[in-house]
PDB file of N, CA, C and O in Angstrom:
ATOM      1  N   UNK A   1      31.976 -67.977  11.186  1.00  0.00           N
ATOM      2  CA  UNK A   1      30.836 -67.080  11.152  1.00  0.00           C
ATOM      3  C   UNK A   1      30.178 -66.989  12.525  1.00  0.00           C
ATOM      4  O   UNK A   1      29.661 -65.901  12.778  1.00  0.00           O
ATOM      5  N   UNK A   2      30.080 -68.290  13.796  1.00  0.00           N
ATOM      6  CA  UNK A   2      29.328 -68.014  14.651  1.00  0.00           C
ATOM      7  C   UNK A   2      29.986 -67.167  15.758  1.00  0.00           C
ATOM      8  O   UNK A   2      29.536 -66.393  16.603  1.00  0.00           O
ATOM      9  N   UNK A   3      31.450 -67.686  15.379  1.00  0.00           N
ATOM     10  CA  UNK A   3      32.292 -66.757  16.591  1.00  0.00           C
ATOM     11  C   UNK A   3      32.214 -64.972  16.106  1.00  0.00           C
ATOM     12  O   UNK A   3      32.007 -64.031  16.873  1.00  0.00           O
ATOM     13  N   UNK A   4      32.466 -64.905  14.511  1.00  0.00           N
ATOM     14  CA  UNK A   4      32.087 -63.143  14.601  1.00  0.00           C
ATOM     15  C   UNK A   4      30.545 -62.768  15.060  1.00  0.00           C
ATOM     16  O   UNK A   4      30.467 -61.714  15.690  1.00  0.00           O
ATOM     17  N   UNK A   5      29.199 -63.538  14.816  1.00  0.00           N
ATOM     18  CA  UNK A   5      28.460 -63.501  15.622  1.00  0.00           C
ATOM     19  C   UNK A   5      28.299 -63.103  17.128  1.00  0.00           C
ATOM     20  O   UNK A   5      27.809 -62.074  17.594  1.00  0.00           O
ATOM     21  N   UNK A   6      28.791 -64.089  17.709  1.00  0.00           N
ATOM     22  CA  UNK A   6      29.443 -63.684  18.957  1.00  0.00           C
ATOM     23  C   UNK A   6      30.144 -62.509  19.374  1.00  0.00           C
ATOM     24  O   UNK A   6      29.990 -61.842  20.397  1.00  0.00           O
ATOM     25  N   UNK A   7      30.883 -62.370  18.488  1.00  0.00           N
ATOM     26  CA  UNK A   7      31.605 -60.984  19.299  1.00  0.00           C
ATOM     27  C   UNK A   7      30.607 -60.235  18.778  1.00  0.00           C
ATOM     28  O   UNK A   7      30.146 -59.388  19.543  1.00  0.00           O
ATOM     29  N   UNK A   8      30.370 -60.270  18.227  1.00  0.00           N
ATOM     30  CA  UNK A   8      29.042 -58.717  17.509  1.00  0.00           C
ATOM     31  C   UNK A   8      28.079 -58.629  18.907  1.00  0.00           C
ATOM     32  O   UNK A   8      27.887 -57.593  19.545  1.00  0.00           O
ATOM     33  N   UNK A   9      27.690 -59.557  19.131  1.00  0.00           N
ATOM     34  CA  UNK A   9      26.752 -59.622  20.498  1.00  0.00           C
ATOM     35  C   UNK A   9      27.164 -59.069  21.423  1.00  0.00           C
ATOM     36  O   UNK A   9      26.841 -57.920  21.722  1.00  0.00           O
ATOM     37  N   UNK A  10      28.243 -60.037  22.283  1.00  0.00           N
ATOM     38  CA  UNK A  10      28.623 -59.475  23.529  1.00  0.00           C
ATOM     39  C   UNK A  10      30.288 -59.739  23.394  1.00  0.00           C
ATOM     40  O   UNK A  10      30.919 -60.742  23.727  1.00  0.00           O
ATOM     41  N   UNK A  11      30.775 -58.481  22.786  1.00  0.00           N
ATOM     42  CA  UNK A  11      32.338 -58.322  22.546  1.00  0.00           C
ATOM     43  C   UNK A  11      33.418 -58.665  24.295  1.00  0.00           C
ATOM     44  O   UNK A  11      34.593 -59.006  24.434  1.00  0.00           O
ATOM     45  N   UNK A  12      32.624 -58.451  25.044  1.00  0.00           N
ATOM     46  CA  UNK A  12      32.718 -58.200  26.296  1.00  0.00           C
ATOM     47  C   UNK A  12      33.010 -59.739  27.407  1.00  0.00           C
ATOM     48  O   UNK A  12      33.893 -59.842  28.258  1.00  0.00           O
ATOM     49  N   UNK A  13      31.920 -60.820  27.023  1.00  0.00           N
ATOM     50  CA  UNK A  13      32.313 -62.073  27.232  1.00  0.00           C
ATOM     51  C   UNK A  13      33.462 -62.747  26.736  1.00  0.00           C
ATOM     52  O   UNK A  13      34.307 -63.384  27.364  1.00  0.00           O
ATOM     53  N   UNK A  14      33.355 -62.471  25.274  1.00  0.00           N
ATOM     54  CA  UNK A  14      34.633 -63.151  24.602  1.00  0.00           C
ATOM     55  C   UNK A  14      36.287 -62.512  25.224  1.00  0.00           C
ATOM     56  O   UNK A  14      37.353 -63.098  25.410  1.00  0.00           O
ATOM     57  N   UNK A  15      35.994 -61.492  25.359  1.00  0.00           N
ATOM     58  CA  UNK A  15      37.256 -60.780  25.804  1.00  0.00           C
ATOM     59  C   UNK A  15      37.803 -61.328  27.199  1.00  0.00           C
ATOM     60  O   UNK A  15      38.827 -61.995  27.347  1.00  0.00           O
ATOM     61  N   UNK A  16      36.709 -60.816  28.424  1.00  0.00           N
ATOM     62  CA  UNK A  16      36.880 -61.198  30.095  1.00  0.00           C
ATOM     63  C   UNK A  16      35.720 -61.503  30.477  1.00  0.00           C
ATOM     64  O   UNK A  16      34.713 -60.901  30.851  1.00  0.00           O
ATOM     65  N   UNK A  17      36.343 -63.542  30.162  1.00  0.00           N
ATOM     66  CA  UNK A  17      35.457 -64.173  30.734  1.00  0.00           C
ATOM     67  C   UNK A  17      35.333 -64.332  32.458  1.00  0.00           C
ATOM     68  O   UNK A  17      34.589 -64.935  33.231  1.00  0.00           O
ATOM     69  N   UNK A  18      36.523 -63.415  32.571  1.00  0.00           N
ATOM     70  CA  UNK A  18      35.882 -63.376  34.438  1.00  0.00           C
ATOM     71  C   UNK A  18      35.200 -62.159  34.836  1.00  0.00           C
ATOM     72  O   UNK A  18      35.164 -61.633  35.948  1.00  0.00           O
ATOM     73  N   UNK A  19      34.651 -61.787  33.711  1.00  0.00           N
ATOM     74  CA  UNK A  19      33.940 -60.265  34.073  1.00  0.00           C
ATOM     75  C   UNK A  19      32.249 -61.133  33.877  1.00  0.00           C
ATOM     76  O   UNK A  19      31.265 -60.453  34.171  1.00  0.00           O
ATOM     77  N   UNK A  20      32.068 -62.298  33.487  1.00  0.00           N
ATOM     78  CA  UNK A  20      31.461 -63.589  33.558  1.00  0.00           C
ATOM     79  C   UNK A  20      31.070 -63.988  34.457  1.00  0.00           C
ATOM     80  O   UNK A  20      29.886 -64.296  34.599  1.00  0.00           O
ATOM     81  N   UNK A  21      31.941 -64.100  35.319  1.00  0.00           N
ATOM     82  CA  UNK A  21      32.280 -65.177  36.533  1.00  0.00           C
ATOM     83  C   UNK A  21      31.793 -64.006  37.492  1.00  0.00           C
ATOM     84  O   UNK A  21      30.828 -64.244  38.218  1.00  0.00           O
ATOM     85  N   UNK A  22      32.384 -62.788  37.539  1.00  0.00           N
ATOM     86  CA  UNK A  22      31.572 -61.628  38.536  1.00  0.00           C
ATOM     87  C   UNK A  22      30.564 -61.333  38.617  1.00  0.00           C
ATOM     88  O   UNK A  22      30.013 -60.955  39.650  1.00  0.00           O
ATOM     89  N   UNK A  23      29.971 -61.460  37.292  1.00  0.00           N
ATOM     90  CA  UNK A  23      28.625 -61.140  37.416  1.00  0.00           C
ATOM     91  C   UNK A  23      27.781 -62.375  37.838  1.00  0.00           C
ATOM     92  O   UNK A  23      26.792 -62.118  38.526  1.00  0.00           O
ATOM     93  N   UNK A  24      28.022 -63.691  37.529  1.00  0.00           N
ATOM     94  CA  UNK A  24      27.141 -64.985  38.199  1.00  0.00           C
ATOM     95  C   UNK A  24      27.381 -64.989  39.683  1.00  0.00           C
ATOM     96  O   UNK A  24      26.708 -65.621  40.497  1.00  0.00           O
ATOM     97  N   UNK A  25      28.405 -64.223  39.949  1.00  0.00           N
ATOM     98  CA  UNK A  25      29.197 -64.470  41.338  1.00  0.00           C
ATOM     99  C   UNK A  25      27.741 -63.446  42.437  1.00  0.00           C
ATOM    100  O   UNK A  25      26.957 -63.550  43.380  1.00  0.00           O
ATOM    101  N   UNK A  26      28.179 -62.659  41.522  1.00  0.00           N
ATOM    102  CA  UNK A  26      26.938 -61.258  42.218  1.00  0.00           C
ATOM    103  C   UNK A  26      25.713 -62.059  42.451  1.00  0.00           C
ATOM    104  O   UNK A  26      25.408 -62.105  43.643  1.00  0.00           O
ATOM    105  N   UNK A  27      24.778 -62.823  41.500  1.00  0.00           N
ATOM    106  CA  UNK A  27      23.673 -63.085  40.962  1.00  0.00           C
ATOM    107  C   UNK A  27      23.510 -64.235  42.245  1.00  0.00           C
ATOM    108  O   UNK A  27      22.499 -64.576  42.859  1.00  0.00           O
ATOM    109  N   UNK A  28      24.632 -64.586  42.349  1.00  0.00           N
ATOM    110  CA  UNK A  28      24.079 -66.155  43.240  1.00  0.00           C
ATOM    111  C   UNK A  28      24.515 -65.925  45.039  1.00  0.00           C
ATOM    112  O   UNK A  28      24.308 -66.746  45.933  1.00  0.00           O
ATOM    113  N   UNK A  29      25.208 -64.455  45.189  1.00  0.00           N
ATOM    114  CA  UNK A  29      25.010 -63.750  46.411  1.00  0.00           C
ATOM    115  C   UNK A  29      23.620 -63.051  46.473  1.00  0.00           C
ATOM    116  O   UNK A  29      22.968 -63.198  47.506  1.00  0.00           O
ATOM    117  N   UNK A  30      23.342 -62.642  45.917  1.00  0.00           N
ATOM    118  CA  UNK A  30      22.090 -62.032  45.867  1.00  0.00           C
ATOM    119  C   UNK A  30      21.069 -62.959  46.149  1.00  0.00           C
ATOM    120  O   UNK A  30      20.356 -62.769  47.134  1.00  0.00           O
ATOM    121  N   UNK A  31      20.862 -64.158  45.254  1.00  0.00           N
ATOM    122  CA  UNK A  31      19.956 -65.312  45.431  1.00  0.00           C
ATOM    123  C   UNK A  31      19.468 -65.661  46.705  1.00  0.00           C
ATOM    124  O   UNK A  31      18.322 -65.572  47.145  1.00  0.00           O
ATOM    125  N   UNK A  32      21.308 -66.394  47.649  1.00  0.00           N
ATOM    126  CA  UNK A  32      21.185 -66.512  48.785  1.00  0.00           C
ATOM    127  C   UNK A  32      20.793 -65.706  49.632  1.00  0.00           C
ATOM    128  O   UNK A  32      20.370 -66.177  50.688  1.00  0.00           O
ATOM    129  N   UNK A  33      20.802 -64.461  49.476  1.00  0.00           N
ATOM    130  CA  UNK A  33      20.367 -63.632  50.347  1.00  0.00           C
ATOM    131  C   UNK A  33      19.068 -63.262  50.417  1.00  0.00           C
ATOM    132  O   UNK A  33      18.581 -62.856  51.472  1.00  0.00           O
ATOM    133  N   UNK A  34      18.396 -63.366  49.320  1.00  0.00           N
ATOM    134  CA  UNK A  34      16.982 -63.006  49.412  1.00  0.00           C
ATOM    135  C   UNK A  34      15.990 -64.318  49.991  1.00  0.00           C
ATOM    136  O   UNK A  34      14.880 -64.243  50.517  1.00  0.00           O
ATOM    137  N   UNK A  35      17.016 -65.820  49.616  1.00  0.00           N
ATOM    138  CA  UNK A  35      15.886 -67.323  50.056  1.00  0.00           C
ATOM    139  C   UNK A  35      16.272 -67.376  51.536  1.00  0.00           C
ATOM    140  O   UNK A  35      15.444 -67.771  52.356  1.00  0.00           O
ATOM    141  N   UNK A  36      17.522 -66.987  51.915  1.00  0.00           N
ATOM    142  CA  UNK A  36      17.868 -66.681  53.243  1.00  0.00           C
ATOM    143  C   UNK A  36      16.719 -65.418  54.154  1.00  0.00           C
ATOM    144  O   UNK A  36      16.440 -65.376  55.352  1.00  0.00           O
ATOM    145  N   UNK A  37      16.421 -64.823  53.405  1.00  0.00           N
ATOM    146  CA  UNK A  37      15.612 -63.562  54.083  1.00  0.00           C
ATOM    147  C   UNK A  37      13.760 -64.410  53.634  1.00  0.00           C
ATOM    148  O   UNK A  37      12.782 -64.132  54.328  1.00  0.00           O
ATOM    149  N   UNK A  38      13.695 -65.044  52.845  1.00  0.00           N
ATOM    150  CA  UNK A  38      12.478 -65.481  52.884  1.00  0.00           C
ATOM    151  C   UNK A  38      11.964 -66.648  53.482  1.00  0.00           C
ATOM    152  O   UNK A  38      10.891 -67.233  53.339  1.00  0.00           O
ATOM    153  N   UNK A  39      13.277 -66.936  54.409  1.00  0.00           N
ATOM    154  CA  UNK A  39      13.015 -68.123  55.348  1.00  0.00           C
ATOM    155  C   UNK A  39      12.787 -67.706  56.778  1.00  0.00           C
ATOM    156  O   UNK A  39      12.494 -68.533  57.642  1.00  0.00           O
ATOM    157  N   UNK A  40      12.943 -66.236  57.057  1.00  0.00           N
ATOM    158  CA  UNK A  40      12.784 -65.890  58.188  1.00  0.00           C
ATOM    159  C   UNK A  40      14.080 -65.577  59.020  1.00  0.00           C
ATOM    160  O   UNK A  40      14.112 -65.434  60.243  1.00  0.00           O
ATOM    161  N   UNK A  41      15.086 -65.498  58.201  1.00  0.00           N
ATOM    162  CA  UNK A  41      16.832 -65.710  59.050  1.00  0.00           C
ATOM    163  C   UNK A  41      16.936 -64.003  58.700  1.00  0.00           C
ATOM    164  O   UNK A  41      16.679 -63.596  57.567  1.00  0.00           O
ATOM    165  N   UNK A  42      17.341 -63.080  59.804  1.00  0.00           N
ATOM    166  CA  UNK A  42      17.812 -62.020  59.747  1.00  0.00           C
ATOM    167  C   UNK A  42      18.935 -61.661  59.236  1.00  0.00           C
ATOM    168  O   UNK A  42      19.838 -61.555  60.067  1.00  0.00           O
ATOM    169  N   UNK A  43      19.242 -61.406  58.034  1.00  0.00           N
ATOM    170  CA  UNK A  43      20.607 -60.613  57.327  1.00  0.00           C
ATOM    171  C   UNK A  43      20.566 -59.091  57.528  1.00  0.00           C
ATOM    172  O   UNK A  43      19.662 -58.287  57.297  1.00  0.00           O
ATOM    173  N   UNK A  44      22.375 -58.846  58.255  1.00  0.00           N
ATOM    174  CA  UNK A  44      22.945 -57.633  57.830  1.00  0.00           C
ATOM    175  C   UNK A  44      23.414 -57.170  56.792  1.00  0.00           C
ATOM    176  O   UNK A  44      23.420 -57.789  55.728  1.00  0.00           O
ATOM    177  N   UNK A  45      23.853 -56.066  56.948  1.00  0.00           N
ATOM    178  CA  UNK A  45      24.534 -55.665  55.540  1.00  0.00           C
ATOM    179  C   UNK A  45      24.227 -54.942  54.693  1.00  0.00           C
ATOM    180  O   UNK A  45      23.339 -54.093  54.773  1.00  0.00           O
ATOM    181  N   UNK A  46      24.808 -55.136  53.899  1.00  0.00           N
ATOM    182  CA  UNK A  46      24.858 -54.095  52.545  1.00  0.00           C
ATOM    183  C   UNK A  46      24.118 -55.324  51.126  1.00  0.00           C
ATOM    184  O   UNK A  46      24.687 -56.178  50.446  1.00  0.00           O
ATOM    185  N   UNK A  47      22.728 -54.887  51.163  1.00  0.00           N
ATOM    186  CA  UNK A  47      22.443 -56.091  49.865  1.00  0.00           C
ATOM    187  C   UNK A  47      23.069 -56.469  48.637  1.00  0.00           C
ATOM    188  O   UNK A  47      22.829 -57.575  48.154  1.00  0.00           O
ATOM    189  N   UNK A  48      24.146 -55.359  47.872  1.00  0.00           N
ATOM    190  CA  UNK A  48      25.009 -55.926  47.355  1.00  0.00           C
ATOM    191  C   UNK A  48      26.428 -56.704  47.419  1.00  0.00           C
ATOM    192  O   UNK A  48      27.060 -57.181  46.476  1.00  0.00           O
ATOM    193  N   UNK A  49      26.611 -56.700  48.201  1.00  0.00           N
ATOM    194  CA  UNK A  49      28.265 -57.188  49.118  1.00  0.00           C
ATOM    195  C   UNK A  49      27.917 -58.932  49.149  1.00  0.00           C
ATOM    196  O   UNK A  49      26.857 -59.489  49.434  1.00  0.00           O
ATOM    197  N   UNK A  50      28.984 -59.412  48.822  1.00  0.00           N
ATOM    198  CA  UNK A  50      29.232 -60.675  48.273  1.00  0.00           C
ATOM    199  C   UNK A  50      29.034 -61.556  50.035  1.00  0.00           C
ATOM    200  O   UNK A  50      28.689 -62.738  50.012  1.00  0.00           O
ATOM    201  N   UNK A  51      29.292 -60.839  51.486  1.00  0.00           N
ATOM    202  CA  UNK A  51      29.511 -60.443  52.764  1.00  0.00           C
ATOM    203  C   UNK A  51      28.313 -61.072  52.991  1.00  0.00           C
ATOM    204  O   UNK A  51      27.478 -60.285  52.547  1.00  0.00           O
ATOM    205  N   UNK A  52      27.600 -62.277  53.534  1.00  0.00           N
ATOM    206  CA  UNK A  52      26.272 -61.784  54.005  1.00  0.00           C
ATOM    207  C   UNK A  52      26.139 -62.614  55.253  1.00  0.00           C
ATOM    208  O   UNK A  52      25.939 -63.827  55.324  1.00  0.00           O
ATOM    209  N   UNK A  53      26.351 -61.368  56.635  1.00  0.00           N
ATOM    210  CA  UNK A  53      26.544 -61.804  58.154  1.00  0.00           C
ATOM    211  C   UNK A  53      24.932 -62.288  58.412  1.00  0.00           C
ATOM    212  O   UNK A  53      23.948 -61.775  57.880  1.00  0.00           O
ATOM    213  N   UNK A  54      24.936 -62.879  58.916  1.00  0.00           N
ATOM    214  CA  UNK A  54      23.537 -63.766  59.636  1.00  0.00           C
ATOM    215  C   UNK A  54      23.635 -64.127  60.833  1.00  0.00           C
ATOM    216  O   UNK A  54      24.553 -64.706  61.415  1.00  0.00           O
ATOM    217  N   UNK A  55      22.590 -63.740  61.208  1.00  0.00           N
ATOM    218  CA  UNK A  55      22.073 -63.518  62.713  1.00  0.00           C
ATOM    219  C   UNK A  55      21.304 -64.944  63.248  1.00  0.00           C
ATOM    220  O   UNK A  55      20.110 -65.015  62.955  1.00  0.00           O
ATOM    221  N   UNK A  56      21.794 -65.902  63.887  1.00  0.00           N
ATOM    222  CA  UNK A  56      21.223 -67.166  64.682  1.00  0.00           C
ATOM    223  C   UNK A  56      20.746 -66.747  65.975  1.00  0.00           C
ATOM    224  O   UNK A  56      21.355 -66.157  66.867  1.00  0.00           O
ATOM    225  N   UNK A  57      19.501 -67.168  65.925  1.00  0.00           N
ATOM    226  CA  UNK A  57      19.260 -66.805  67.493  1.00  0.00           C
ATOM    227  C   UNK A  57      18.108 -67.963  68.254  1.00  0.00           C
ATOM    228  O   UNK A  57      17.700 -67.967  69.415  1.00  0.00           O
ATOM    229  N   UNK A  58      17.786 -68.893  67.131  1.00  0.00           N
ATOM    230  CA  UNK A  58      16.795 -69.571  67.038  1.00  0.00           C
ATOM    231  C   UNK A  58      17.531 -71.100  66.360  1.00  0.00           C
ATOM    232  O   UNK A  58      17.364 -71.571  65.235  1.00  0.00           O
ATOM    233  N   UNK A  59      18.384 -71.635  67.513  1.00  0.00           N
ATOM    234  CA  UNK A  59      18.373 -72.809  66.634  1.00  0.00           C
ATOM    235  C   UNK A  59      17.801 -73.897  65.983  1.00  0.00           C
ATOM    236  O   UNK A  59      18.165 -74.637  65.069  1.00  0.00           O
ATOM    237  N   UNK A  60      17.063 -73.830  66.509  1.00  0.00           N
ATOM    238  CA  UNK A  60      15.727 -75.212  65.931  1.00  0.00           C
ATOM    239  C   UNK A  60      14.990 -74.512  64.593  1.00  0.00           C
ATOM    240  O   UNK A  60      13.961 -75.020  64.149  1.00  0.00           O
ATOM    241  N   UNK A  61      15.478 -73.519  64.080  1.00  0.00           N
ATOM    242  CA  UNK A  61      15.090 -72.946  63.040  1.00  0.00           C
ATOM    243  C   UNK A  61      16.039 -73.750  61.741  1.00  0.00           C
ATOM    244  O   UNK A  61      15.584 -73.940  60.613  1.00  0.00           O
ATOM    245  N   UNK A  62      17.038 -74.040  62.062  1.00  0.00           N
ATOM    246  CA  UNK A  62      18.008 -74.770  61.341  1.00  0.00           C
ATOM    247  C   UNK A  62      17.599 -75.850  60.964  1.00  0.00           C
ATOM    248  O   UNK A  62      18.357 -76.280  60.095  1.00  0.00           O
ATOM    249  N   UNK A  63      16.835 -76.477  61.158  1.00  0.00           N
ATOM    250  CA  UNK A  63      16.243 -78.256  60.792  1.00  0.00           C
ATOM    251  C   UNK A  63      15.091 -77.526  59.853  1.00  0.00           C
ATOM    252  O   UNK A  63      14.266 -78.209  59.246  1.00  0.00           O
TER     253      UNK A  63
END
């Protein structure tokens, strides 16, 4: 009963659980990129792109 539950919910997990894994994948690029940008470190890019180039110019910012 809990597994037809389940699929009734999200038919979509049970099926491709790496469609799972893409989306946490997204969620925790994103993360870094925004605690990275609220520390003062300059990111390029494209805010969704898994990609995220960073600009050092200040090393004592690193400690």
């Amino acid at each position: 009963m809990t597994l037809f539950m389940n699929m009734r919910s999200n038919p979509v997990s049970l099926l491709c659980p790496g469609k799972k894994r893409i989306q946490q994948f997204k969620w925790n690029c994103r993360y870094f990129r925004r605690h990275l940008h609220e520390r003062g470190y300059i990111i390029y890019g494209n805010k969704n792109s898994p990609v995220v180039p960073l600009l050092l110019f200040m090393p004592t910012k690193l400690v």
